[in-house]
N, CA, C and O atoms as CSV, one atom per row, in Angstrom:
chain,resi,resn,atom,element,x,y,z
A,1,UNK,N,N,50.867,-12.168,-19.392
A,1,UNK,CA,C,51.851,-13.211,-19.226
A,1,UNK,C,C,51.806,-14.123,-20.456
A,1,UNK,O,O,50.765,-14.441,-21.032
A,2,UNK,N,N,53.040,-14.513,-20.799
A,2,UNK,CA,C,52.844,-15.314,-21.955
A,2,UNK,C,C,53.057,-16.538,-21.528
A,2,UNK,O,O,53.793,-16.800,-20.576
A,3,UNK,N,N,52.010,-17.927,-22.645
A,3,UNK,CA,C,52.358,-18.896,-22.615
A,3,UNK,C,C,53.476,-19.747,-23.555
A,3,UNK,O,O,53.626,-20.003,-24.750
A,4,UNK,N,N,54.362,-20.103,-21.924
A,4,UNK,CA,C,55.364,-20.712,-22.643
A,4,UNK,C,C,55.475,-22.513,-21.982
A,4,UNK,O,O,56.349,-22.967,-21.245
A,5,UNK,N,N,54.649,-23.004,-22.379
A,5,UNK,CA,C,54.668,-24.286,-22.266
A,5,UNK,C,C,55.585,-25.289,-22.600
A,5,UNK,O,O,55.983,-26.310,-22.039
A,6,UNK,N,N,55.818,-24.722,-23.672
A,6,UNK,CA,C,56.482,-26.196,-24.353
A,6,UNK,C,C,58.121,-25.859,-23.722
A,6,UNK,O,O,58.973,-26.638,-23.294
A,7,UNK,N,N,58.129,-24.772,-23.833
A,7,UNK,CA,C,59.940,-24.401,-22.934
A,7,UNK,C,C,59.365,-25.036,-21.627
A,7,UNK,O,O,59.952,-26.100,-21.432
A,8,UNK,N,N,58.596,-24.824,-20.825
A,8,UNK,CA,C,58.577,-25.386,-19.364
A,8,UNK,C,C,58.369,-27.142,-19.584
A,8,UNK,O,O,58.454,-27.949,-18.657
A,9,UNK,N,N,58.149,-27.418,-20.698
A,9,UNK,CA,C,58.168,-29.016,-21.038
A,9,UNK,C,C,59.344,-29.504,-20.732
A,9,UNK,O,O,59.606,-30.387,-19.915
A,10,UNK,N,N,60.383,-28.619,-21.733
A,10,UNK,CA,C,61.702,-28.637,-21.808
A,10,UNK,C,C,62.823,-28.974,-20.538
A,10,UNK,O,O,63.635,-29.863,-20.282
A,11,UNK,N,N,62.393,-27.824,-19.973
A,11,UNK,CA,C,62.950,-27.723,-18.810
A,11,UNK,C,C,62.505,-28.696,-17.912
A,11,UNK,O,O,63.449,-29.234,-17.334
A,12,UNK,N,N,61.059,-29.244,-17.487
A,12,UNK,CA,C,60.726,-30.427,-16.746
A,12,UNK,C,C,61.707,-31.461,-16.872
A,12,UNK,O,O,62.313,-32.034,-15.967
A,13,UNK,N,N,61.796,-31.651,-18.286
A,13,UNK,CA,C,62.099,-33.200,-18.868
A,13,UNK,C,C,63.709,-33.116,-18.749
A,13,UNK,O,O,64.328,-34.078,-18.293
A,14,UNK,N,N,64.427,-31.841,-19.206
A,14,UNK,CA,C,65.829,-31.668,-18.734
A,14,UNK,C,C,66.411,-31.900,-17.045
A,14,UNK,O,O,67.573,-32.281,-16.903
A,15,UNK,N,N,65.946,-31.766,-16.386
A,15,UNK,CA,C,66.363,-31.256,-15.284
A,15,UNK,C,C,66.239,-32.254,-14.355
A,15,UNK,O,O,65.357,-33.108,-14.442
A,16,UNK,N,N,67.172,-32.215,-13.338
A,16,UNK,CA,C,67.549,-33.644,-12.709
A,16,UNK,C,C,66.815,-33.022,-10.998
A,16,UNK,O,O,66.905,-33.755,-10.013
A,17,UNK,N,N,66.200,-31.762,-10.917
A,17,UNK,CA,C,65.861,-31.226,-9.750
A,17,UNK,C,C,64.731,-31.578,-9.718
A,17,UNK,O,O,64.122,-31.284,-10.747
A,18,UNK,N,N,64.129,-32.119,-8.936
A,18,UNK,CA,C,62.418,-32.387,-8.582
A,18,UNK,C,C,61.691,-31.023,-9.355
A,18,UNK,O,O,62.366,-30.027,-9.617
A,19,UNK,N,N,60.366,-31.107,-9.651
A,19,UNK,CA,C,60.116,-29.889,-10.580
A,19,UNK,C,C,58.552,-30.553,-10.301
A,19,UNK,O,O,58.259,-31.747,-10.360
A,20,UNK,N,N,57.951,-29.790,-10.088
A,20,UNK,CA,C,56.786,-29.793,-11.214
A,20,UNK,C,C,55.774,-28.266,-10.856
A,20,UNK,O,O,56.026,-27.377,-10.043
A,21,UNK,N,N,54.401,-28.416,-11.953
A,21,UNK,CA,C,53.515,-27.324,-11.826
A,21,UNK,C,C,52.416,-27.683,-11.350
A,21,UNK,O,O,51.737,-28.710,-11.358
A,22,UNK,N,N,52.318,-26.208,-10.740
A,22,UNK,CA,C,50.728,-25.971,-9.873
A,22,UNK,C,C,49.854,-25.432,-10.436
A,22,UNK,O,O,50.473,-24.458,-10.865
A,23,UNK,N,N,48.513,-25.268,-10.894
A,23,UNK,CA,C,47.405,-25.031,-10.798
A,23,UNK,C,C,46.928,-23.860,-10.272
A,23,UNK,O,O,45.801,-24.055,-9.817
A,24,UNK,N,N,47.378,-22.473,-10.105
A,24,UNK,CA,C,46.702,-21.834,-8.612
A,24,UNK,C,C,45.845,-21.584,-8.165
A,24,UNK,O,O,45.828,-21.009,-7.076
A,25,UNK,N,N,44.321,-22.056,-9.106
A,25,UNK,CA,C,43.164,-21.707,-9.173
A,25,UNK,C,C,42.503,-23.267,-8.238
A,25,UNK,O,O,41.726,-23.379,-7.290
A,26,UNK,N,N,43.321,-24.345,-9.133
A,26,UNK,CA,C,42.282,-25.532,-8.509
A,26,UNK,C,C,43.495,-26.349,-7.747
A,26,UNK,O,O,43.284,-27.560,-7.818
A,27,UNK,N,N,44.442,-26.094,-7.192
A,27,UNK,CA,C,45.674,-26.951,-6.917
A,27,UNK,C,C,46.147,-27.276,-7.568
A,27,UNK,O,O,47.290,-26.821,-7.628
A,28,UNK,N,N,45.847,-28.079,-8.386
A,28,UNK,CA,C,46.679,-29.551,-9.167
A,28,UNK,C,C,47.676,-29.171,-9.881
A,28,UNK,O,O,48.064,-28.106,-10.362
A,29,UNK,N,N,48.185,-30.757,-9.850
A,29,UNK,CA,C,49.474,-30.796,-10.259
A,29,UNK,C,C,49.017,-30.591,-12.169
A,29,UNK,O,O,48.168,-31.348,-12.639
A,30,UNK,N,N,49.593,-29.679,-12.933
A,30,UNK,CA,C,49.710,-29.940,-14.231
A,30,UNK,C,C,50.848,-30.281,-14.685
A,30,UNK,O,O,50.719,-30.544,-15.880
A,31,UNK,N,N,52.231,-30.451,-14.230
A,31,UNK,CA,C,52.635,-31.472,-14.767
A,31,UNK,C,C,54.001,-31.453,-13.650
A,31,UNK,O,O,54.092,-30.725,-12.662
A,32,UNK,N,N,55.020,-32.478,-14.126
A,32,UNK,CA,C,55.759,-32.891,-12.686
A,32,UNK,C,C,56.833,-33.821,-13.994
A,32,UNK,O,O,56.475,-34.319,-15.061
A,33,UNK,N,N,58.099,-33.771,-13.403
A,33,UNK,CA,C,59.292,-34.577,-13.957
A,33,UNK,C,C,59.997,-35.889,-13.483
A,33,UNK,O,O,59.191,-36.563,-12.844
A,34,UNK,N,N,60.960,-36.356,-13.555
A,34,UNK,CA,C,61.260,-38.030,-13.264
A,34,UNK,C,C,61.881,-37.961,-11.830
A,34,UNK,O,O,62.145,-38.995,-11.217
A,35,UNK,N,N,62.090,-36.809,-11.348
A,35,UNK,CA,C,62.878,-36.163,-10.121
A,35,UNK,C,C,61.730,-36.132,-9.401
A,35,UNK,O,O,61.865,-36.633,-8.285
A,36,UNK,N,N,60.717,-35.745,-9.633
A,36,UNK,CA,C,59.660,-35.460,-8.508
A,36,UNK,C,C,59.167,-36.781,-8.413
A,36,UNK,O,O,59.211,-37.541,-7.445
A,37,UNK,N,N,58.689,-36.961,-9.546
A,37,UNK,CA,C,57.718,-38.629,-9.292
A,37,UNK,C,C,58.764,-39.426,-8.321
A,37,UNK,O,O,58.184,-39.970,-7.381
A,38,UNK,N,N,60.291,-39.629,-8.347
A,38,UNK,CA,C,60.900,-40.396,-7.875
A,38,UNK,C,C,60.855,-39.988,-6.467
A,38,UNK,O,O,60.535,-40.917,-5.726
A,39,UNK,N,N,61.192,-38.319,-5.591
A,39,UNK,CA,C,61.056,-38.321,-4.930
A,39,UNK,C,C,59.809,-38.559,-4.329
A,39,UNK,O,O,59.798,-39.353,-3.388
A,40,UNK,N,N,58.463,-37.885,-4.778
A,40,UNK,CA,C,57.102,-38.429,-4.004
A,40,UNK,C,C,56.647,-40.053,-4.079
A,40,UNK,O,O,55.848,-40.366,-3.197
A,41,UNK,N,N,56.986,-40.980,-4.877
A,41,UNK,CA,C,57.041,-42.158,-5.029
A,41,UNK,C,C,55.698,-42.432,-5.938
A,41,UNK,O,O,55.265,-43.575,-6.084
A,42,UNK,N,N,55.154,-41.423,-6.463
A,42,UNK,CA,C,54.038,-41.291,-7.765
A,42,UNK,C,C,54.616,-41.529,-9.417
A,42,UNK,O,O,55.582,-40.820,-9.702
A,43,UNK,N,N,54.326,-42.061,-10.044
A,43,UNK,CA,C,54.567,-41.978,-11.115
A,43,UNK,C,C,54.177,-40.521,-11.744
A,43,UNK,O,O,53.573,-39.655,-11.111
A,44,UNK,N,N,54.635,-40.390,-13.136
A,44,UNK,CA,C,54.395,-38.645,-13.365
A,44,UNK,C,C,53.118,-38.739,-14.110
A,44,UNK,O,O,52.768,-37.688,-14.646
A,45,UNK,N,N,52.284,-39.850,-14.274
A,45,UNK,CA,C,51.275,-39.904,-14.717
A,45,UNK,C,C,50.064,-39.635,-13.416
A,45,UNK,O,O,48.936,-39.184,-13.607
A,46,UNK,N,N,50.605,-40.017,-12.171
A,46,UNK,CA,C,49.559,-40.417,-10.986
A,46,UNK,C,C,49.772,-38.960,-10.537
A,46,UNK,O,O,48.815,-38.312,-10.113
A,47,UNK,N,N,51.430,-38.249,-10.651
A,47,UNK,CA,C,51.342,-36.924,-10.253
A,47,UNK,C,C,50.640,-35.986,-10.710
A,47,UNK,O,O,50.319,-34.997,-10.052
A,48,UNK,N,N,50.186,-36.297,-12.427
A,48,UNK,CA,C,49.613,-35.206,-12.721
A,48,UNK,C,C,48.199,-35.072,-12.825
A,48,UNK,O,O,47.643,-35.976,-13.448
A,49,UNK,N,N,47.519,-34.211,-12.388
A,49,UNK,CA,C,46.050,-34.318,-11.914
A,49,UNK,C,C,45.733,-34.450,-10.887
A,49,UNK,O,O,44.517,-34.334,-10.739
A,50,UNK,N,N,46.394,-34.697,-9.851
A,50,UNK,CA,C,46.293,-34.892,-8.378
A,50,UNK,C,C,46.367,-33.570,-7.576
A,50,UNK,O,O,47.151,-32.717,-7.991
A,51,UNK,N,N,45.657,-33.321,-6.510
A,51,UNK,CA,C,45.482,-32.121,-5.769
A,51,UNK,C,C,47.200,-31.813,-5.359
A,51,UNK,O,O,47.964,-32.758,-5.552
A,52,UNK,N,N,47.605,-30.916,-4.976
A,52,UNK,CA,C,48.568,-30.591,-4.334
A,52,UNK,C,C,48.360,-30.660,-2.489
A,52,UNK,O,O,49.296,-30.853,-1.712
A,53,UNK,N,N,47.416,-30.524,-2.225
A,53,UNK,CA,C,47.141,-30.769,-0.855
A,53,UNK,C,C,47.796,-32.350,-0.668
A,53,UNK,O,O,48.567,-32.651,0.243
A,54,UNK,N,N,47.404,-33.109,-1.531
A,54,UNK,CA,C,47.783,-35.055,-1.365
A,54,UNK,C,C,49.722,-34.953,-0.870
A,54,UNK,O,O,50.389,-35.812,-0.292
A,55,UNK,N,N,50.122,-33.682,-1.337
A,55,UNK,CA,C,51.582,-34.278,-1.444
A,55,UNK,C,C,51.952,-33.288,0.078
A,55,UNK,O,O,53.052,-32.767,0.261
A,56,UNK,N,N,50.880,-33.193,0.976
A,56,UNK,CA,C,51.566,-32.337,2.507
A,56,UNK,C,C,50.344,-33.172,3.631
A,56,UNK,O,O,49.120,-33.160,3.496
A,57,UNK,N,N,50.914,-33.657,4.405
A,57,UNK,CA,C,50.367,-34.016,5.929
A,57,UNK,C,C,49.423,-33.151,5.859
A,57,UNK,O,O,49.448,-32.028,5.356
A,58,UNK,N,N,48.108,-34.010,6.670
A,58,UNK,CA,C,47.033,-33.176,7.036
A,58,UNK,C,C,47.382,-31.890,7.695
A,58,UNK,O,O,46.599,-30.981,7.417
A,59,UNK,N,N,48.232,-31.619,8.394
A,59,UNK,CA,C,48.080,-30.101,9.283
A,59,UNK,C,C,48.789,-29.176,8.363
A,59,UNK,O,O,48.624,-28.017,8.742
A,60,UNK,N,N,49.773,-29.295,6.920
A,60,UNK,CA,C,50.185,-28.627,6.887
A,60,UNK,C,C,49.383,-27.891,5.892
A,60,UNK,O,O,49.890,-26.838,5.504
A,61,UNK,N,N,47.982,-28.296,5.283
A,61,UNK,CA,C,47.176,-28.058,4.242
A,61,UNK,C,C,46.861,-27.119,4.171
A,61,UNK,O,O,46.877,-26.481,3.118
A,62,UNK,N,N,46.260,-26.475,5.808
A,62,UNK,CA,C,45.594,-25.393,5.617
A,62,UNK,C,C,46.484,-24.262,5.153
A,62,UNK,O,O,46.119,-23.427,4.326
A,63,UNK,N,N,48.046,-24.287,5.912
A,63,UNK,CA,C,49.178,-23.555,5.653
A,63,UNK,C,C,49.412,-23.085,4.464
A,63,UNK,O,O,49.562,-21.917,4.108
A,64,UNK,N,N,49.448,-24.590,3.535
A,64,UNK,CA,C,49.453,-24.537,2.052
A,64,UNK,C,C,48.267,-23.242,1.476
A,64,UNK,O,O,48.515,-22.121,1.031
A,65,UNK,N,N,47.255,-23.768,1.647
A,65,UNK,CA,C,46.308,-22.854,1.055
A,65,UNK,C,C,45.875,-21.291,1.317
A,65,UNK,O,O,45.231,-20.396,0.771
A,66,UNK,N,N,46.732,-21.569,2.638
A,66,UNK,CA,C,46.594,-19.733,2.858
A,66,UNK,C,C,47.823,-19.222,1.770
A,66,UNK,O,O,47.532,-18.420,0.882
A,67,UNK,N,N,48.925,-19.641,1.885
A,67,UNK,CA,C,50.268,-19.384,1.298
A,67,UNK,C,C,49.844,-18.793,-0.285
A,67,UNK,O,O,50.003,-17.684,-0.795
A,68,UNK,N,N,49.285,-19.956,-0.758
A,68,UNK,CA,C,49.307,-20.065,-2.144
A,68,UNK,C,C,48.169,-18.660,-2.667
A,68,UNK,O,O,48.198,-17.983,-3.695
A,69,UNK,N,N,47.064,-18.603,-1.266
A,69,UNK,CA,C,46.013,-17.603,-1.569
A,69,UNK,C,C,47.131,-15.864,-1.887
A,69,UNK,O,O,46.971,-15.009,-2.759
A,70,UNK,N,N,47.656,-15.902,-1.325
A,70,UNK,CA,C,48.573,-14.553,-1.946
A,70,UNK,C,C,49.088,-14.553,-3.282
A,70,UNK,O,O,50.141,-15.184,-3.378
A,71,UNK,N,N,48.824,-14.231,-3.945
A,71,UNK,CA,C,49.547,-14.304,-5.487
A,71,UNK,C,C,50.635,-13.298,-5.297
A,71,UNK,O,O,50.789,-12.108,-5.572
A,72,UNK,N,N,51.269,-14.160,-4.771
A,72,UNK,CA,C,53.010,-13.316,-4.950
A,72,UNK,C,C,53.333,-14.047,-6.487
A,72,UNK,O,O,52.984,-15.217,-6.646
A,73,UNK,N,N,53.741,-13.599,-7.156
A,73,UNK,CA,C,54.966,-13.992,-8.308
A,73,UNK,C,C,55.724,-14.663,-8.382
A,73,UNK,O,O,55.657,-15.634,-9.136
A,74,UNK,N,N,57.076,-14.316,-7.377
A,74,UNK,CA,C,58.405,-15.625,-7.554
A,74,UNK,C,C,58.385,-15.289,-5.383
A,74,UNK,O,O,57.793,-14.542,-4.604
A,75,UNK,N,N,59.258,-16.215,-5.320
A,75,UNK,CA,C,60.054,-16.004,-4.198
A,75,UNK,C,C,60.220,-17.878,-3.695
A,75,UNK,O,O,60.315,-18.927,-4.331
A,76,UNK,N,N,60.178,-17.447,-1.995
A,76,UNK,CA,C,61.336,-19.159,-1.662
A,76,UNK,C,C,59.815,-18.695,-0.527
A,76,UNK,O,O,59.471,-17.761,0.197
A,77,UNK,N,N,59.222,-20.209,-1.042
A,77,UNK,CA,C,57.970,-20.146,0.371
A,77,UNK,C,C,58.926,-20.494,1.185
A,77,UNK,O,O,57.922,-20.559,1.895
A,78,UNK,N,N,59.962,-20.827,1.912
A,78,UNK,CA,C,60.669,-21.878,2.625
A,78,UNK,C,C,60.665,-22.703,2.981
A,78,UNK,O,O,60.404,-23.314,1.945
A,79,UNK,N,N,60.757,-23.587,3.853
A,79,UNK,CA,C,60.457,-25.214,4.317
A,79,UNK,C,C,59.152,-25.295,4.828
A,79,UNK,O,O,58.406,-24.600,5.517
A,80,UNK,N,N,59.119,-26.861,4.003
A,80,UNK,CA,C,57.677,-27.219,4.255
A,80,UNK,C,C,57.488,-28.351,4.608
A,80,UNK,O,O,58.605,-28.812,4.376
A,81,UNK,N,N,56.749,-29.405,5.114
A,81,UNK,CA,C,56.737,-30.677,5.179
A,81,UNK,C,C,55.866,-30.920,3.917
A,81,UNK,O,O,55.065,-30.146,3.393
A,82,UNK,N,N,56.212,-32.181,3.555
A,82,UNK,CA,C,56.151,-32.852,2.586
A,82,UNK,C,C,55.319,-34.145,2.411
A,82,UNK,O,O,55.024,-34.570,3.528
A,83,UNK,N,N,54.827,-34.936,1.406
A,83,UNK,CA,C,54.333,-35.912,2.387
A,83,UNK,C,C,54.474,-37.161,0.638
A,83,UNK,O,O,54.077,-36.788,-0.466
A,84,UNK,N,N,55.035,-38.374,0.882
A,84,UNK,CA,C,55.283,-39.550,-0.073
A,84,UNK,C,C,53.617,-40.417,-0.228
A,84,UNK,O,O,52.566,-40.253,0.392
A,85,UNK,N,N,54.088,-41.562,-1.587
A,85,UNK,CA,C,53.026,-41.733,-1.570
A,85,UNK,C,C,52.331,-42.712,-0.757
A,85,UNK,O,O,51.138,-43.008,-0.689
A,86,UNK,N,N,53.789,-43.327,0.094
A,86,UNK,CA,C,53.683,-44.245,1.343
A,86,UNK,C,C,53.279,-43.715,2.964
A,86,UNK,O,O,53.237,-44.373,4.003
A,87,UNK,N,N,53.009,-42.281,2.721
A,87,UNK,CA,C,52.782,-41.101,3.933
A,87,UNK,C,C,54.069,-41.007,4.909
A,87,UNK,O,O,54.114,-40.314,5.926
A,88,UNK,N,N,55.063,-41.797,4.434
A,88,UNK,CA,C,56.392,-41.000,5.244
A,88,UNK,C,C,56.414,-39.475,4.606
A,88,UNK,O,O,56.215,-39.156,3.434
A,89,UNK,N,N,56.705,-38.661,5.698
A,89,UNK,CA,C,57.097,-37.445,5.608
A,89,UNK,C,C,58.879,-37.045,5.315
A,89,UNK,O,O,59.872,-37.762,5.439
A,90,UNK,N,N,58.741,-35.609,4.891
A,90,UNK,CA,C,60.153,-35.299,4.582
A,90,UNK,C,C,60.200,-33.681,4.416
A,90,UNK,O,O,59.216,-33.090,3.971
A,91,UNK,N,N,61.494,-32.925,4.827
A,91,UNK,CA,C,61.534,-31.556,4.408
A,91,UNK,C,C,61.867,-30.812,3.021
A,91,UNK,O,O,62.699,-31.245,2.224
A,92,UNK,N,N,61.334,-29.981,2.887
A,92,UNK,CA,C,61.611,-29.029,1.540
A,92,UNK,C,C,61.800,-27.784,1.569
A,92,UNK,O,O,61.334,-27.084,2.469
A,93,UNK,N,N,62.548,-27.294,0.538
A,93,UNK,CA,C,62.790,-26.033,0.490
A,93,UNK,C,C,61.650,-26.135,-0.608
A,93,UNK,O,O,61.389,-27.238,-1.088
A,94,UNK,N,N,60.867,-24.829,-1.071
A,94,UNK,CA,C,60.114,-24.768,-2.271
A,94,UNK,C,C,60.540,-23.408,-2.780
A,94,UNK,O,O,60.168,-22.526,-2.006
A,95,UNK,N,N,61.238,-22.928,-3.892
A,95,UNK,CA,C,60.840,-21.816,-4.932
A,95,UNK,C,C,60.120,-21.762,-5.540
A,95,UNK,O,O,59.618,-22.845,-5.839
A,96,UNK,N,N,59.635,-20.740,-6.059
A,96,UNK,CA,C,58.408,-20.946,-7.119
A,96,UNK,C,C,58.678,-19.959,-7.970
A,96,UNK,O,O,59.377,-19.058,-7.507
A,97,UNK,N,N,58.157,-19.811,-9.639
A,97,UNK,CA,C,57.767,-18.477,-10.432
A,97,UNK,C,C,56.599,-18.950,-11.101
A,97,UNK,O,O,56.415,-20.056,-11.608
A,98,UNK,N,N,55.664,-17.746,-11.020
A,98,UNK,CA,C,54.368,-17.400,-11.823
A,98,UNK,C,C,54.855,-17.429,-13.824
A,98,UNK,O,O,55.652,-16.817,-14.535
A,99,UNK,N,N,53.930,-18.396,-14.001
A,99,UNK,CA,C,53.750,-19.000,-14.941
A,99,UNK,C,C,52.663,-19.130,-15.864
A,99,UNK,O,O,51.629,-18.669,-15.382
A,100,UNK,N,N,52.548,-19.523,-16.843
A,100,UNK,CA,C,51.110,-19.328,-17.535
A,100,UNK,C,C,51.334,-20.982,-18.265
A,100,UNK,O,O,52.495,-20.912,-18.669
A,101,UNK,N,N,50.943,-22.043,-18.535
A,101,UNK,CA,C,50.977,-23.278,-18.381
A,101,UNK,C,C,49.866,-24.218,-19.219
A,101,UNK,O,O,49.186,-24.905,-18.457
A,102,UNK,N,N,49.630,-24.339,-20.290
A,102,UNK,CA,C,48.110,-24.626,-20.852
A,102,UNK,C,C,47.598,-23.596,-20.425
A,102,UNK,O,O,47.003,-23.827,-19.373
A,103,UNK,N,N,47.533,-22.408,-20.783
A,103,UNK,CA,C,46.322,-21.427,-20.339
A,103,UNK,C,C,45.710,-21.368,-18.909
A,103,UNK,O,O,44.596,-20.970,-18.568
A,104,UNK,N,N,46.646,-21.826,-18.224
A,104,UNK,CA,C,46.470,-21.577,-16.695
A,104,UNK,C,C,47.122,-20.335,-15.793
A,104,UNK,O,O,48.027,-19.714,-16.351
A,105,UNK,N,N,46.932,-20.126,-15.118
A,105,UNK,CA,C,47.711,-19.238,-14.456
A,105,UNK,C,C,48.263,-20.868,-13.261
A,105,UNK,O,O,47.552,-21.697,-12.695
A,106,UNK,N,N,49.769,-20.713,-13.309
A,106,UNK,CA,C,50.546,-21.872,-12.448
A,106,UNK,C,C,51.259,-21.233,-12.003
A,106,UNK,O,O,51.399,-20.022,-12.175
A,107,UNK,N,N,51.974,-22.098,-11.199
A,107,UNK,CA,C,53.485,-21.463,-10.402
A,107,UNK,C,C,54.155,-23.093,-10.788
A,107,UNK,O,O,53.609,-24.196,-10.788
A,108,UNK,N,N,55.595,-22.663,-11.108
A,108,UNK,CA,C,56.901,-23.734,-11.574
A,108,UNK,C,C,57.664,-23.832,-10.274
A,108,UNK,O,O,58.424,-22.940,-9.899
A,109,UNK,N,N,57.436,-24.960,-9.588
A,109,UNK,CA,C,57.905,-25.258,-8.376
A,109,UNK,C,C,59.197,-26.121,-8.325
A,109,UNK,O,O,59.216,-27.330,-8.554
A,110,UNK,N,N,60.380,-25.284,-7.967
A,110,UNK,CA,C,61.251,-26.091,-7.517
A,110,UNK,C,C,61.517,-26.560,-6.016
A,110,UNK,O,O,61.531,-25.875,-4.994
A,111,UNK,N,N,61.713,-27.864,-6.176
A,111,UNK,CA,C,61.277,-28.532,-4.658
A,111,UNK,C,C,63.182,-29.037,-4.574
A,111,UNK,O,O,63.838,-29.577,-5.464
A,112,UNK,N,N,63.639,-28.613,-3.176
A,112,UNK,CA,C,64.896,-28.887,-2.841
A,112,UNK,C,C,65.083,-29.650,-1.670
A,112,UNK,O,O,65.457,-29.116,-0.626
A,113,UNK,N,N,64.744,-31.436,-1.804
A,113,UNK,CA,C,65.118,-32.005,-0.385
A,113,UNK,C,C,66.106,-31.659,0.472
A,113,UNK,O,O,67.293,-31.345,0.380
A,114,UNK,N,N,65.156,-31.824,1.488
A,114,UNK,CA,C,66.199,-31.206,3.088
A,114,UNK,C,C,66.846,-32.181,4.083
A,114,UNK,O,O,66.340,-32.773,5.036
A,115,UNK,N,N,68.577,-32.192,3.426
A,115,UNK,CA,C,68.935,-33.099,4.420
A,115,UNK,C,C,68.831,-33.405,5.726
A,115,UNK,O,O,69.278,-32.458,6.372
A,116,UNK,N,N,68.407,-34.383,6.515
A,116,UNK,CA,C,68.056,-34.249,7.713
A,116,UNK,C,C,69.595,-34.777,8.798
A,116,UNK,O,O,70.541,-35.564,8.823
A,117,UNK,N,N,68.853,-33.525,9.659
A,117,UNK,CA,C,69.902,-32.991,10.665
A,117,UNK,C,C,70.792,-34.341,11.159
A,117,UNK,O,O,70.103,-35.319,11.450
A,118,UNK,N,N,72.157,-34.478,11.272
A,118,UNK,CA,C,73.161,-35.680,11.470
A,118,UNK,C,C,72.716,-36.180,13.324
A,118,UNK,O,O,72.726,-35.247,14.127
A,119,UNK,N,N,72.520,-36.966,13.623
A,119,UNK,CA,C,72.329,-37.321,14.981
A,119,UNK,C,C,74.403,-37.147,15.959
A,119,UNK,O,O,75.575,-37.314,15.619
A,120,UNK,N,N,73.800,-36.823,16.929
A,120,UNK,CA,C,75.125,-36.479,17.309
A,120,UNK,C,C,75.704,-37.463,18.252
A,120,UNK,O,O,76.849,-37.309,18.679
């Protein structure tokens, strides 16, 4: 796999979609854009370096870590709960593609808030 960092810089810093990268070895966030920090309510400095477990409700952790234990490549984990830096919760769609990132093996996560259902 090649490293292409500085294009995934690119693309972070372009892009108006929540974004950031995972770690798949130790969690963490290695890096995250003005879309994500805004939605998790972290700055992109507090996002980066921080476990990925911090950004899902306690129950959904373990979920997380089985998920991530498969090294699939690309695909749509599907909805997930989510979690701010005020611990209100929220839904997501997540895509991902396998990535190589500073010499990491990562996954490039696109995170797609989930409008919540209209009360009737």
């Amino acid at each position: 796999m090649r490293d292409d960092t500085e294009l995934y810089r690119r693309l972070l810093e372009s892009s108006t979609m929540p974004l950031w990268i995972l770690d798949v070895k130790s969690l963490l966030v290695l890096d995250a854009n003005t879309a994500a920090s805004a939605l998790y309510g972290y700055s992109r400095e507090e996002m980066i370096g921080m476990s990925a477990r911090e950004l899902r409700p306690t129950e959904e952790v373990a979920r997380f870590e089985k998920y991530v234990a498969h090294d699939v490549i690309h695909g749509d984990a599907g909805t997930w709960t989510h979690k701010r830096k005020d611990g209100t919760t929220f839904s997501v769609n997540i895509r991902y593609h396998a990535i190589e990132y500073n010499s990491c093996r990562a996954r490039f996560v696109i995170v797609t808030p989930v409008a919540p259902a209209a009360a009737e």
